[in-house]
C-alpha positions in Angstrom: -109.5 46.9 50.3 -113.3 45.9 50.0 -113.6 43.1 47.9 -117.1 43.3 45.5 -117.8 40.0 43.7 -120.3 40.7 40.7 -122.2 37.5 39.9 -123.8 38.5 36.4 -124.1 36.6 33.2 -124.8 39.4 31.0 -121.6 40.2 29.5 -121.5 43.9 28.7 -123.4 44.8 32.4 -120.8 42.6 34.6 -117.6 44.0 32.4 -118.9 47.5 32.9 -119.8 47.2 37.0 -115.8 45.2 37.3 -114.5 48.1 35.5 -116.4 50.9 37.3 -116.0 49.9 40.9 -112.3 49.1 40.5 -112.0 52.7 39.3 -114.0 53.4 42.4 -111.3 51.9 44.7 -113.0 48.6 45.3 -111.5 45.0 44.0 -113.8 43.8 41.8 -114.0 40.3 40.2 -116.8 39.1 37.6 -118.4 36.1 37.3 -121.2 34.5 35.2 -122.9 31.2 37.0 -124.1 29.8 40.0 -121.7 27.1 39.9 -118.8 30.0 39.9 -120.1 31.5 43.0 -120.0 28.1 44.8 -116.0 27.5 44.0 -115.1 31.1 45.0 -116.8 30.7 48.5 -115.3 27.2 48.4 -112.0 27.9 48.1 -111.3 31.5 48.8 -112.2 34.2 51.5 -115.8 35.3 51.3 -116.3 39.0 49.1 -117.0 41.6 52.0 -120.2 42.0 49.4 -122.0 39.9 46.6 -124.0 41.8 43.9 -126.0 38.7 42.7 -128.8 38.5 39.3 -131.5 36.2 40.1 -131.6 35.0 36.7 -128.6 32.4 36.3 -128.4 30.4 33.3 -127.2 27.7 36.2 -129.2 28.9 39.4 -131.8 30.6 40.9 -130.6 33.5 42.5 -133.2 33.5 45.7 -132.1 30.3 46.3 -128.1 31.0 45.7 -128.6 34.5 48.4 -130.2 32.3 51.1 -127.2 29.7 50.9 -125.0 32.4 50.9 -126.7 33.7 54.0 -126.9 31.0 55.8 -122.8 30.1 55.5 -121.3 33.8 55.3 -121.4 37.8 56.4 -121.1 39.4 53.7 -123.8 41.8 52.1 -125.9 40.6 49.8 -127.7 42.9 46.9 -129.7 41.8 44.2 -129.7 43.6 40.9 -132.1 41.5 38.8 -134.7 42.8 35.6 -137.7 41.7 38.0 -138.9 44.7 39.8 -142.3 43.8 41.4 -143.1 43.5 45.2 -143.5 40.0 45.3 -140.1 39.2 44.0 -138.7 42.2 46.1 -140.2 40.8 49.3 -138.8 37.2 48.2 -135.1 38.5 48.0 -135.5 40.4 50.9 -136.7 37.1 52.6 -134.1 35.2 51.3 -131.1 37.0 52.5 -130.2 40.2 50.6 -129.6 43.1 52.1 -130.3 45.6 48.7 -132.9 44.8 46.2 -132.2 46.8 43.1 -133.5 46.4 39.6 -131.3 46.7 36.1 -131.9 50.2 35.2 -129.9 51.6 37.8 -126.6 53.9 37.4 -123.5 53.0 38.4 -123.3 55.5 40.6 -126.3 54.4 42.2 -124.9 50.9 42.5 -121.7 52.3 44.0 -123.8 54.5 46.6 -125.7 51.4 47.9 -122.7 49.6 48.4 -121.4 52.1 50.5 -124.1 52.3 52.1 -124.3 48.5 53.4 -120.7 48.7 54.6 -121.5 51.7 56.6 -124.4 49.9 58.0 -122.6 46.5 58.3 -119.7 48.6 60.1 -117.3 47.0 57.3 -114.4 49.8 57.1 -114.5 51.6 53.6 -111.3 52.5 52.5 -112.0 54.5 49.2 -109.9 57.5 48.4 -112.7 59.6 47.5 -114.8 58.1 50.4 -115.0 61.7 52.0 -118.5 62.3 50.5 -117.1 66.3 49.2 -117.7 66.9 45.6 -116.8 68.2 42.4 -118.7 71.5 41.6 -119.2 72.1 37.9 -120.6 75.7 37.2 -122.8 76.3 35.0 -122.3 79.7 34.5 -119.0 80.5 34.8 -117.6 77.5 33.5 -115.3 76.5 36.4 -114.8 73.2 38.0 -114.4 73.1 41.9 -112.8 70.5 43.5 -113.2 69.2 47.0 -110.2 70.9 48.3 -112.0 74.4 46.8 -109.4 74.7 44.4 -111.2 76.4 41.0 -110.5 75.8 37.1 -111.8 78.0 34.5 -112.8 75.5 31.3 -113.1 76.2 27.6 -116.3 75.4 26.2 -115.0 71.6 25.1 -113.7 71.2 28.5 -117.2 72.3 30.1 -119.2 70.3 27.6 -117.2 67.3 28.0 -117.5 67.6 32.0 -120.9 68.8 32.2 -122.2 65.4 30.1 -119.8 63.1 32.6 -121.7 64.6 36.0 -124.8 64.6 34.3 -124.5 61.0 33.6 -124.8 60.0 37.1 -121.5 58.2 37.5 -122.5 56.1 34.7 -120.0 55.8 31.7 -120.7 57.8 28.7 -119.7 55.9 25.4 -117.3 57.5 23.0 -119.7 58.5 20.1 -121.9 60.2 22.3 -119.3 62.5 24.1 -117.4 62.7 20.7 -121.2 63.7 19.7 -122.0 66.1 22.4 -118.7 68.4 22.1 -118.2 68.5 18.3 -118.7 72.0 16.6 -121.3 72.5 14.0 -119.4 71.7 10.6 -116.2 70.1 12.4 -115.0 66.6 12.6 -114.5 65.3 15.6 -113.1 61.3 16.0 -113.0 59.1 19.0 -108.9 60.3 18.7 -109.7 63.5 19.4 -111.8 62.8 22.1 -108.9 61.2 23.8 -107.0 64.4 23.3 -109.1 66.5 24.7 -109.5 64.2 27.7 -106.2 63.9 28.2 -105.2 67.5 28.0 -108.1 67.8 30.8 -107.2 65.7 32.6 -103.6 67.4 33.1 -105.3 70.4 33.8 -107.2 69.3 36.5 -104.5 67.5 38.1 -101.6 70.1 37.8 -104.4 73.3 39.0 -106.5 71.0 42.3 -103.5 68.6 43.2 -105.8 65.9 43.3 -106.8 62.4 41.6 -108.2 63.3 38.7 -112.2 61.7 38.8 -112.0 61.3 34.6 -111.5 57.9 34.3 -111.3 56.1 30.7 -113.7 52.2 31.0 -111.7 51.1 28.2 -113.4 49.7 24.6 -116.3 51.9 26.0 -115.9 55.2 26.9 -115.7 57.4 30.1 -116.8 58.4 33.8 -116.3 60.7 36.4 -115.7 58.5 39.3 -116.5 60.8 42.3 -119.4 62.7 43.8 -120.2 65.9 41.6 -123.3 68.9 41.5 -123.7 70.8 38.9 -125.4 74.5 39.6 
């Protein structure tokens, strides 16, 4: 299984890309310093990629992805705050493969580090690495699945999946789903949110016969973990 070691010291943003790219079918492992990185390439097997900020309370991290470079194979991408040419052209001249900047989706992330296996020839073994994707409807309110197997939805259900695929792969927090498929006048909770998820999630796997893509990021919220259009 590829292994993806996030090197990130913000605490939300490296919780959320551990949690999302293990749902994805990757092992992921977190960690906050330089002086981190150095004992896990000391004393394990190199990641097959390193998602590396620049800003390290402990470490530069132009300096950390040409030592990497010069000792190991794996990929390299940067996902640092600083988005200008110059310090694009520095990263790419001091090892990384990716340059990416802090506003990007998860599912963005994810894409790219397909991407740099496919081009390093590392073998991806994903379950949803087929590239087909979910089809959400917009005007019938049915949900396709790769294997063309249709669901119709209710209006939650539709609601509920049409804000996941809309959010890029990204995880939508609780209060905002709970937000975006309550009824005028109704309450609606963060436990029954969780029912309706769950009762969705049944559905989709007893009608496709498939891994259902609704994943929960727990304390957080949830994602749709594979490729999805919505017409």
């Amino acid at each position: 299984m590829t292994h993806v070691l996030i090197v990130e010291d913000e605490q939300r943003l490296r919780k959320d890309l551990v949690d999302f790219l293990a749902l994805c079918g990757f092992t992921a492992e977190g960690i906050a310093t330089a002086e981190a990185l150095h004992r896990v390439l000391d004393d394990h097997e190199p990641p097959d990629v390193i998602i590396l900020d620049v800003g390290l309370p402990d470490g530069n991290g132009f300096d950390l992805a040409r030592e990497v470079r010069e000792k190991h194979r794996c990929g390299i991408i940067m996902l640092t705050a600083l988005g200008d040419s110059d310090d694009r052209i520095r990263g790419f001249e001091s090892g990384a493969d990716i340059y990416l900047v802090k506003h990007s989706t998860l599912r963005e992330i994810e894409a790219v580090i397909r991407s740099l296996l496919r081009r390093t020839g590392e073998h991806v073994d994903l379950a949803d690495s087929t590239g087909d994707k979910w089809v959400l409807d917009s005007r019938h309110w049915t949900l396709t699945a790769p294997n063309q197997r249709s669901l119709k939805l209710t209006a939650t259900e539709f609601a509920l999946v049409s804000a996941l695929c809309k959010h890029g792969g990204g995880i939508c927090e609780r209060e905002k789903l709970a937000e975006t498929i309550a009824r005028p006048r109704t309450h609606f909770d963060n436990r029954h949110l969780d029912a309706v998820v769950s009762r969705l999630r049944r559905k989709i796997g007893e009608q496709t016969d498939l891994t259902v893509p609704i994943k929960v990021v727990y304390g957080v919220g949830y994602t749709f973990t594979a490729p999805s259009a919505v017409e």
